[in-house]
C-alpha positions as CSV (number, residue, x, y, z in Angstrom):
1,X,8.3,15.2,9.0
2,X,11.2,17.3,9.2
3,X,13.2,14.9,11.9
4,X,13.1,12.9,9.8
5,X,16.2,11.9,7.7
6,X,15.1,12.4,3.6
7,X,17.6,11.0,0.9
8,X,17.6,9.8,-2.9
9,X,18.0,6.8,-5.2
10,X,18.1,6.5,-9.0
11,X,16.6,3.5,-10.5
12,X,17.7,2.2,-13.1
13,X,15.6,3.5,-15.8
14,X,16.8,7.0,-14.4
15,X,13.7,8.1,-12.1
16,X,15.3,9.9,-9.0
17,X,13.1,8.3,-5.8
18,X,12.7,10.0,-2.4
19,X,13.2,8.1,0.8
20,X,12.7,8.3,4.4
21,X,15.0,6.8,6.1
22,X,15.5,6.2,10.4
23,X,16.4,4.5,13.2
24,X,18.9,1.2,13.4
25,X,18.5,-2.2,13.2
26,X,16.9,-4.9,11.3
27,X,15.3,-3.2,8.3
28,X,11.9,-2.8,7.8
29,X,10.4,-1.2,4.1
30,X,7.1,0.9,4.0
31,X,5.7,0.6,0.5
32,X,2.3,3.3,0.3
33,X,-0.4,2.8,-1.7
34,X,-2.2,4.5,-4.6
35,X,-1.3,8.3,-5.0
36,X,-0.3,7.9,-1.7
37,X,3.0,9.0,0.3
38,X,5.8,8.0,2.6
39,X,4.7,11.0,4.4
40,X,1.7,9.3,5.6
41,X,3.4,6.6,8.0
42,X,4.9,9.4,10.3
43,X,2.9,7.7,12.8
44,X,5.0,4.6,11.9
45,X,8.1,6.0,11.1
46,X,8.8,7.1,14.7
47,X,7.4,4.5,16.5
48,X,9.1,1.8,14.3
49,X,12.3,3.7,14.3
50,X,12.9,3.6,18.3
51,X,13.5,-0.9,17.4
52,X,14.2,-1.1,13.3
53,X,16.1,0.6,10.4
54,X,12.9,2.4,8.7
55,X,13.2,3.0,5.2
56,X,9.6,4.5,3.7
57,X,9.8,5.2,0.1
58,X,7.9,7.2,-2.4
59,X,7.1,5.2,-5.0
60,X,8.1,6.9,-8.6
61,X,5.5,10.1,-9.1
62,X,4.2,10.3,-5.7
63,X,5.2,12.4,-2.7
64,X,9.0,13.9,-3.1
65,X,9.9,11.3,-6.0
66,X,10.7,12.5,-9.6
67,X,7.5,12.6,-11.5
68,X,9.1,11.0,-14.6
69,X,6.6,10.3,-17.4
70,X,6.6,6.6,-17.8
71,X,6.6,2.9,-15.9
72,X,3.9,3.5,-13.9
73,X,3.5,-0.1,-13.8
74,X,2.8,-2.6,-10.8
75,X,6.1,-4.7,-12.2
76,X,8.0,-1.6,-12.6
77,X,7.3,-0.1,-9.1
78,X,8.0,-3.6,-7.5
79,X,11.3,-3.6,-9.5
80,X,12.1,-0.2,-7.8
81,X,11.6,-1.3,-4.3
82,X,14.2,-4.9,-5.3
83,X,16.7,-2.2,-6.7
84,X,16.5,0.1,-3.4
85,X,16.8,-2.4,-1.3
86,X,20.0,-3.6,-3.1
87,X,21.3,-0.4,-2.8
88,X,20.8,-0.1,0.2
89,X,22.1,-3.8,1.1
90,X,19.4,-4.5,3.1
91,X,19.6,-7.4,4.8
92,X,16.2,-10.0,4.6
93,X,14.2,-6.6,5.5
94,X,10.7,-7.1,6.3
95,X,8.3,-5.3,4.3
96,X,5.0,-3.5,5.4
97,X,2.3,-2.2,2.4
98,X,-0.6,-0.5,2.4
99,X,-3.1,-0.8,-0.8
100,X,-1.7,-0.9,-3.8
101,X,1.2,-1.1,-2.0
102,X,0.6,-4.8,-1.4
103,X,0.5,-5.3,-5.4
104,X,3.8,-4.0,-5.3
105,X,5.1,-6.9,-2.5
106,X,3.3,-9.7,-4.5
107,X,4.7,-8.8,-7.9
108,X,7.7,-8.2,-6.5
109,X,7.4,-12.0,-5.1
110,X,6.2,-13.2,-8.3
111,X,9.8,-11.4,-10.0
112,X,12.3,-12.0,-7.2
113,X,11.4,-14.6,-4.9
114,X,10.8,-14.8,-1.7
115,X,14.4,-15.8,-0.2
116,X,15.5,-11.8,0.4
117,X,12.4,-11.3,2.6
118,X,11.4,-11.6,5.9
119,X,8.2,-10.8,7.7
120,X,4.8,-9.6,5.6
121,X,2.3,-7.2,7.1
122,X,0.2,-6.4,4.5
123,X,-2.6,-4.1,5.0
124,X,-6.3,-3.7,3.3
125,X,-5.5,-4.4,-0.2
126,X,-7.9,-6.4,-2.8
127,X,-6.3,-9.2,-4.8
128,X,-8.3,-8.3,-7.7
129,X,-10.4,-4.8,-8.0
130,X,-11.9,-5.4,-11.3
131,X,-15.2,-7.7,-11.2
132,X,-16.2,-10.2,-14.1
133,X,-19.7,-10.7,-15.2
134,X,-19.9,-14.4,-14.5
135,X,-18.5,-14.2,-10.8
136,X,-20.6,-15.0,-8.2
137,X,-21.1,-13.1,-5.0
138,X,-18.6,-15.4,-3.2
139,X,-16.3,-15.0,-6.2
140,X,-16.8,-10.9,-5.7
141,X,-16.3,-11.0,-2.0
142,X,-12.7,-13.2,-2.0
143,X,-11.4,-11.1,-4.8
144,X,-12.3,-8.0,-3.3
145,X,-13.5,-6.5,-6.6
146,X,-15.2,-3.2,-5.9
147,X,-15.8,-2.4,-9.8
148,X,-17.0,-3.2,-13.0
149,X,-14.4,-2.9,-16.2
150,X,-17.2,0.3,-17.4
151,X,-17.0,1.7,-13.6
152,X,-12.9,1.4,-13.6
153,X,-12.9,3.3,-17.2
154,X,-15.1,6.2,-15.8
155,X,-13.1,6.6,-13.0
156,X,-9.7,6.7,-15.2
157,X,-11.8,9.5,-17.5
158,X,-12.4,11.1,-14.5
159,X,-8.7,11.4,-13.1
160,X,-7.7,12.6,-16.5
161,X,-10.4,15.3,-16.7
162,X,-11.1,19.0,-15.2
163,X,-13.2,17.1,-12.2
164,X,-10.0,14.8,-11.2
165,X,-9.3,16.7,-8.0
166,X,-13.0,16.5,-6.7
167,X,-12.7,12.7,-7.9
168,X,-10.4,12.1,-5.7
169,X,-11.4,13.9,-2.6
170,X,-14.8,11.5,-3.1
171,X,-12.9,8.8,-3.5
172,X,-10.5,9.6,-0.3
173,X,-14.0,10.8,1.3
174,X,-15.4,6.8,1.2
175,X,-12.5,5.4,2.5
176,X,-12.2,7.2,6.0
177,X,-14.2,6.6,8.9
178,X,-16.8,9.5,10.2
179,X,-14.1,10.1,13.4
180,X,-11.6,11.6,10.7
181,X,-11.3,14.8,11.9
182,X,-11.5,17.6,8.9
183,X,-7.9,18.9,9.1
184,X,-6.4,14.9,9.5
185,X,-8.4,14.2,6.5
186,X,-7.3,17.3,4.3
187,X,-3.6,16.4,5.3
188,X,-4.5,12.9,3.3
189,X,-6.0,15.0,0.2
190,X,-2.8,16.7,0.0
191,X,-0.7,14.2,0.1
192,X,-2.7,12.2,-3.0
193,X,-2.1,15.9,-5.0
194,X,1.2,15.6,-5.1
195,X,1.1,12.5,-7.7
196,X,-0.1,14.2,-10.9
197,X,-3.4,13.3,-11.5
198,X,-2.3,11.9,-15.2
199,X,0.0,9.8,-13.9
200,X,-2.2,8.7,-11.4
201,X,-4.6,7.7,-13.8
202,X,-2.4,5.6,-15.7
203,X,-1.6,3.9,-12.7
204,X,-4.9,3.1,-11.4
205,X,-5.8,1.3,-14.4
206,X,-3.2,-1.0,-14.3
207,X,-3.6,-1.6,-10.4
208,X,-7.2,-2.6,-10.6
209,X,-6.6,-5.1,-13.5
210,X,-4.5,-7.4,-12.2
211,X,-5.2,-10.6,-9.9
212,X,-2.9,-11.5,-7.8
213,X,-5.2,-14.5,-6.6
214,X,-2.6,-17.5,-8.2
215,X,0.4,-15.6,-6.3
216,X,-1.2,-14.9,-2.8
217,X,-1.2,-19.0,-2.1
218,X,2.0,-19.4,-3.3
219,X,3.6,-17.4,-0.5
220,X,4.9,-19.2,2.5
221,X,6.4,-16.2,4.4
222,X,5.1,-15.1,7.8
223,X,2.6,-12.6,7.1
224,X,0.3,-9.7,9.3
225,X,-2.9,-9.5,7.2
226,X,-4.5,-6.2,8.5
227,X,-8.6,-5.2,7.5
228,X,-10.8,-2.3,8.5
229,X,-14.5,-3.8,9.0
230,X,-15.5,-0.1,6.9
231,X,-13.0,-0.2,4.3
232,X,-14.0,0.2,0.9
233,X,-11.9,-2.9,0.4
234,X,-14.0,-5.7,1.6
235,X,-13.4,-7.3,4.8
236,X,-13.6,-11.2,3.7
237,X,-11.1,-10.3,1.0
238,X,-8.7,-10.2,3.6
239,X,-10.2,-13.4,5.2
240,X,-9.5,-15.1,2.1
241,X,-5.9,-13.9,2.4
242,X,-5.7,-14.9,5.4
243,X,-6.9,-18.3,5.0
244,X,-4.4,-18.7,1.6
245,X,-1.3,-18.1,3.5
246,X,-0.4,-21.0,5.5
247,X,1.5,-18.8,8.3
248,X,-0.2,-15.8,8.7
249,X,-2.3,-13.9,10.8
250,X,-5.1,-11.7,10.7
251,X,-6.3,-8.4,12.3
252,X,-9.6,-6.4,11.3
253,X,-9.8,-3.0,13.0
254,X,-13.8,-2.4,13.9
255,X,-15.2,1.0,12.6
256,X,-14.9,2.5,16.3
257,X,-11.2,1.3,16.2
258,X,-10.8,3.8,12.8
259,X,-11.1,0.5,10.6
260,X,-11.7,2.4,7.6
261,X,-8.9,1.8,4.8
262,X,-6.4,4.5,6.8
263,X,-6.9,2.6,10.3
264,X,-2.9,3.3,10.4
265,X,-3.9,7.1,10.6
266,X,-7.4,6.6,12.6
267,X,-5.9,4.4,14.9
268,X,-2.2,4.5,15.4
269,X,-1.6,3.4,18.5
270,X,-3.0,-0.1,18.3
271,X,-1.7,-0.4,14.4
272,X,1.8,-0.1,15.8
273,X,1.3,-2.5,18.4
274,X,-0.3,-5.1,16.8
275,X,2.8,-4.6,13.7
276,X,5.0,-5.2,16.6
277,X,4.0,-7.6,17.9
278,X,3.9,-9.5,14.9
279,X,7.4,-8.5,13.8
280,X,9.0,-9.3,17.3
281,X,7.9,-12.9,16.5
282,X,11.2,-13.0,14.0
């Protein structure tokens, strides 16, 4: 990653962020996911760079940001991406999140509006994690909930506990696709290490109790929704998204296309088209 141009922001609460940034033209935003990095779109970074202005942030704690001790928050992350892009004077950028990263978009949405945005691609994220008792199975699969409240409270034990780094590297381990190769999928697990896994903790719990169901119909931006038939996330969650957004899209990588939860990594060559593709629509 060391073409690539790194530079810094301070929010306003005073946590210095670390930012990728490439190429000219119409901006687009990379927002990663959970514990993840900016690191992990280089396969983006220079392909998007060669049409748009690329900015690809590390969120606060993760990557090369400051790992300040507090607002490891959904609203307070989505507030940092609103105050970098005013920094920056972005112009209507488009915005592309994986995972939590999504949470980020559609609080920052729910905050800011929609008018400063363009075009959406918003890739394999769950609109609620968290199950409740009285769901049905139809009500589990739209929401994407992949845990139970007890389930979600082990796992945040976990990260905060002597076996946090094996936690992860099972949790990392389910969302990958058997093609991973080893070293592709240790590059991942290093990346997650570099958000403390305290920090990360705090965060989870947070990301997996919110619902952003009430928010995801309300937008009316053009919108990429991208799925991996073998994510953990599951598939018809994206459907649902899909189907909720009036002008939007869908794409669900099959496992032998890499459609785990990574397909970006697993399968970069048609994940950049297909973003494209989308965006050249604009």
């Amino acid at each position: 990653m060391d073409e690539f141009q790194r530079k810094t922001f301070k929010t306003s609460d005073g946590a210095e962020l670390s930012y990728i940034s490439a190429g000219r033209g119409k901006s687009i935003v990379l927002i990663h996911g959970w514990s993840q990095s900016a690191q992990q779109f280089k396969y983006q970074i220079s392909a998007f760079a060669q049409r748009y202005h690329v900015i690809a942030v590390d969120l606060r704690g993760h990557g090369e940001s400051e790992k300040v001790t507090y607002g490891y928050r959904i609203s307070r992350l989505s507030k940092d991406i609103q105050e970098l892009i005013s920094f920056l004077q972005l112009e209507k950028p488009h915005l592309l999140a994986h995972s939590m990263g999504c949470a980020v978009v559609w609080s920052y949405l729910d905050l800011f509006g929609q008018d400063e945005i363009d075009r959406l691609v918003l890739v394999d994220q769950s609109p609620l994690y968290t199950s409740r008792p009285h769901w049905s199975s139809q009500e589990m699969e739209e929401a994407g909930a992949i845990v139970t409240s007890e389930q979600l409270n082990e796992m945040v034990y976990a990260l905060e506990s002597s076996s946090a780094e094996e936690v992860t590297r099972n949790t990392l381990a389910s969302m990958v696709t058997n093609a991973m190769s080893t070293e592709q999928f240790e590059w991942i697990v290093q990346c997650n290490f570099r958000c403390p896994r305290q920090l990360a903790a705090t965060l989870l719990y947070n990301q997996f109790h919110m619902d952003w169901r009430d928010q995801i119909v309300k937008i009316r931006k053009p919108a990429l929704i991208i799925a991996g038939r073998k994510s953990v996330i599951p598939w018809r969650s994206q459907v649902w998204i899909n189907k909720s957004i009036p002008d939007s899209e869908l794409e669900i990588f099959e496992e032998t296309e890499g459609g785990g939860h990574f397909m970006f990594i697993e399968n970069p060559e048609k994940f950049n088209r297909r973003v494209l593709q989308f965006l050249e629509k604009a």
